[in-house]
Phi, psi and omega in degrees: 000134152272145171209134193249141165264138176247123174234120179243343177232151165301301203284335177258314177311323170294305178330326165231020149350304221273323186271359186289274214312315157349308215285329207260345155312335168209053180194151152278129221240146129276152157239112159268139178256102190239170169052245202266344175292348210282160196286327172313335284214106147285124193281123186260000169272141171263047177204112174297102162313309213296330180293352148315316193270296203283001184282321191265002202235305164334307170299327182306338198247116178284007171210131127306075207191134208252022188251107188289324167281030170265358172238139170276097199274009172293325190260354164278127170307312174236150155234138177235126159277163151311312209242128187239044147259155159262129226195158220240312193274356159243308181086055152274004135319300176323312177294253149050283190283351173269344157314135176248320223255175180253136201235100171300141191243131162268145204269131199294353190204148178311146167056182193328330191283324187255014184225332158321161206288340192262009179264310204309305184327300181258049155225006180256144205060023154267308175260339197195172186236314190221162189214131185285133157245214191246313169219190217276331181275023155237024154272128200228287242211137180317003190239332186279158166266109210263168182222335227042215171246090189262038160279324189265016213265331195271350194262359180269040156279353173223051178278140161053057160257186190305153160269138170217029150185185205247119192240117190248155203229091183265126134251332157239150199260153184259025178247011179194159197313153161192140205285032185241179164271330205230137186232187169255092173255215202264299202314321199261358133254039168265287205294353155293340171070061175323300188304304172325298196310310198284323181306294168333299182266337187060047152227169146327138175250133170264108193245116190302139179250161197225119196263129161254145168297345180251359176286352166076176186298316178290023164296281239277305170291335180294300176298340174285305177340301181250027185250343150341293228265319202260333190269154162336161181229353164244034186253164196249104163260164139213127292190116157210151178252293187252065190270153192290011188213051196302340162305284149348290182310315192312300180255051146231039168265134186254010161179136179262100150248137180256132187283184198264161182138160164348285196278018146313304166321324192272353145299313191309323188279340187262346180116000189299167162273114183250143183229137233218104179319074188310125157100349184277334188188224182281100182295007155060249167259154086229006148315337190273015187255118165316339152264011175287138184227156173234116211273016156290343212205314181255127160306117193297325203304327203281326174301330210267345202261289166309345192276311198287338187290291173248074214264355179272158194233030203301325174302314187319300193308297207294329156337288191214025142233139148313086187132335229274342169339300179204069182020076177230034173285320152340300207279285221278322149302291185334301188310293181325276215278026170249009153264353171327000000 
């Protein structure tokens, strides 16, 4: 059996990372590198993930290569994307029509937009024949799969460690355009109340930074530049982007609060107390998360209070990671894509 991984983002591409070495135990495994995965790729963050990958990943794969014409997509038996959008920037449709074998699209993103039965509707026999989501309430269609996230399968190595800060999860900044309601600016850390929080808990604050492609290589300084400028001056912070360990960062956090996203799950999984941003990014499923809040309307002190009381969620996990209970996400992709 052959089976090729198509990999285009780091940040989407890690999520099933996990499933390589699996894979190859019972497949011959090739890789392609495309889009932001790809060797062309000015990398705009300031710690190049890919070299992450190819240090734990490479040996797994008997081709490599960010060149589609190094390959015969003809001879694969599986091909798995990361990503189940059609996009310009990987051009998987191009994969697609040269397939004889079955080509799974993985979901680029939590919830409806990228899981829904009309999103599925137009990528399927375009991009794909089946498409993996993440837990049971984003199955929309006879072609989807739940997998969870078997990047986090890796978090029960980091239950109940020490707490040593407070982890706020930023996705768009109030210094650029942004398709949300609520970004992080001047008016939405007033309303957090920084100081308060830290007089509580009395550790240090991290504020996760999300490195973008149209923010170019200064985005990351530009942006530290300009949550400087907005935060308290009298708080203990510290401003990062690109950490070699998010797992780690994640379970020593004694409390997360967060915009809506991907990395949003991995506190929820591990039992962290999370509080979680309506209107920050996709609200996806995570209304249905007991920290979800809308900080326009709700007291953050109160939201932050009850979280810490009761910060596990199982219904949520059983819900909306497949797997994700006792980290068996891994296990259940491998199982998904050998029954096709």
């Amino acid at each position: 059996m052959k089976t090729l991984y198509v990999f285009s983002q780091y940040r989407v591409g890690e999520r099933i990372f996990p499933t390589i070495e699996k894979m190859k135990s019972k497949s011959d495994l090739d890789c392609l590198l495309l889009y932001q995965m790809s060797d062309n790729y000015d990398w705009p963050g300031n710690n190049d993930l890919r070299k992450i990958f190819h240090k734990k990943y490479d040996k797994f794969f008997d081709k490599i290569s960010s060149k589609k014409s190094d390959f015969n997509f003809e001879k694969y038996d599986i091909i798995i994307c990361d990503d189940n959008r059609d996009t310009p920037k990987t051009n998987l449709s191009e994969i697609y029509a040269q397939r004889k074998g079955v080509m799974i699209g993985c979901y680029h993103g939590p919830g409806d937009k990228f899981c829904s039965g009309e999103h599925i509707k137009k990528i399927q026999g375009k991009i794909c024949d089946f498409c993996f989501v993440i837990g049971s309430v984003d199955i929309h269609s006879n072609i989807s799969k739940a997998v969870g996230i078997p990047s986090n399968d890796v978090l029960k190595k980091y239950l109940d460690r020490a707490s040593k800060h407070i982890l706020l999860i930023v996705n768009f900044l109030g210094n650029r355009y942004s398709p949300f309601k609520v970004n992080f600016d001047g008016d939405f850390i007033d309303m957090l109340k920084l100081k308060t929080i830290q007089k509580n808990i009395d550790l240090p604050f991290i504020f996760k930074l999300k490195s973008r492609e149209d923010e170019g290589k200064n985005g990351y300084v530009k942006n530290t530049e300009y949550l400087n400028k907005i935060l308290p001056n009298d708080i203990d912070y510290e401003i990062i982007c690109d950490h070699p360990n998010n797992d780690e960062l994640i379970s020593e956090s004694a409390l997360v609060i967060s915009s809506t996203g991907m990395f949003t799950y991995k506190p929820i999984q591990l039992g962290v107390p999370t509080v979680i941003i309506k209107d920050s990014g996709l609200n996806a499923n995570f209304h249905r998360h007991t920290g979800f809040m809308d900080i326009n309307n709700n007291n953050i002190g109160e939201n932050i209070y009850n979280i810490l009381r009761e910060p596990r969620d199982d219904s949520f996990i059983t819900d909306c990671i497949a797997g994700g209970l006792n980290f068996e996400s891994t296990d259940i992709f491998i199982k998904e894509v050998f029954s096709l």
